[in-house]
Wavefront OBJ file of the C-alpha trace (Angstrom):
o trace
v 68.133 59.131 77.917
v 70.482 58.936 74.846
v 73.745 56.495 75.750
v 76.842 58.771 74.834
v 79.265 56.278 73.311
v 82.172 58.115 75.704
v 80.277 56.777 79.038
v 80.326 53.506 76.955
v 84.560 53.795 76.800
v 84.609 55.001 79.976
v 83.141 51.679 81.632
v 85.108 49.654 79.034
v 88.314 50.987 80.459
v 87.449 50.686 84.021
v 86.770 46.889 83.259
v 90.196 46.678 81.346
v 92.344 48.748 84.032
v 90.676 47.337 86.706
v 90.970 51.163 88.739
v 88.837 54.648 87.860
v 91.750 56.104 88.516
v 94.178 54.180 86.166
v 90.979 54.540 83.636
v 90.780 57.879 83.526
v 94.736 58.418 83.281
v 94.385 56.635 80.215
v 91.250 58.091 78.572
v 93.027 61.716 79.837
v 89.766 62.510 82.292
v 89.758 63.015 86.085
v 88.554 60.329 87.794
v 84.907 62.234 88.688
v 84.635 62.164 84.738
v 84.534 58.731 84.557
v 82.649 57.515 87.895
v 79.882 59.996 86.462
v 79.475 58.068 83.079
v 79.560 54.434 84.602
v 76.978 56.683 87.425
v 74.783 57.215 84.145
v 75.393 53.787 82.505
v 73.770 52.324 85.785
v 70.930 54.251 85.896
v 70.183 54.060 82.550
v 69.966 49.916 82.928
v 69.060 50.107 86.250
v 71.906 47.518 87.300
v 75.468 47.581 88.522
v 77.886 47.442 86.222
v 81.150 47.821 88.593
v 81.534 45.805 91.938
v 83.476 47.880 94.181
v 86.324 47.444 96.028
v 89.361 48.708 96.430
v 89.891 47.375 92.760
v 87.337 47.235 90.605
v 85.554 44.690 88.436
v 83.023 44.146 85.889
v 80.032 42.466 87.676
v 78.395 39.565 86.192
v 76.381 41.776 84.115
v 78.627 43.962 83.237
v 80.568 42.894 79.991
l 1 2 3 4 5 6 7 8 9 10 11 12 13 14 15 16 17 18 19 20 21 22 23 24 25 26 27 28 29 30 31 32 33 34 35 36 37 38 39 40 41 42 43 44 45 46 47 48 49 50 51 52 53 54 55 56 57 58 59 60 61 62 63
């Protein structure tokens, strides 16, 4: 699989907002946009790149 450099900014704003939703409001997406590109990210490293909880963090591996 190729890494699309939008799943990449997708992640990176999730990190920085803390919230898909608050993410995608700011990248101008709906929210399934962007859980499907960090869904793509993770399978593509086979790791998790988002804990999840009600707010959301990069894990350990994730930045």
């Amino acid at each position: 699989m190729q890494i699309d450099l939008r799943d990449i900014d997708y992640f990176l704003a999730c990190a920085m907002h803390g919230r898909v939703t608050l993410a995608a409001e700011a990248l101008d997406v709906g929210s399934p946009v962007v859980i499907e590109a960090i869904r793509r990210l993770e399978e593509e490293f086979n790791i998790e790149l988002l804990t999840r909880h009600v707010a959301i963090r990069a894990s350990h591996r994730g930045p």
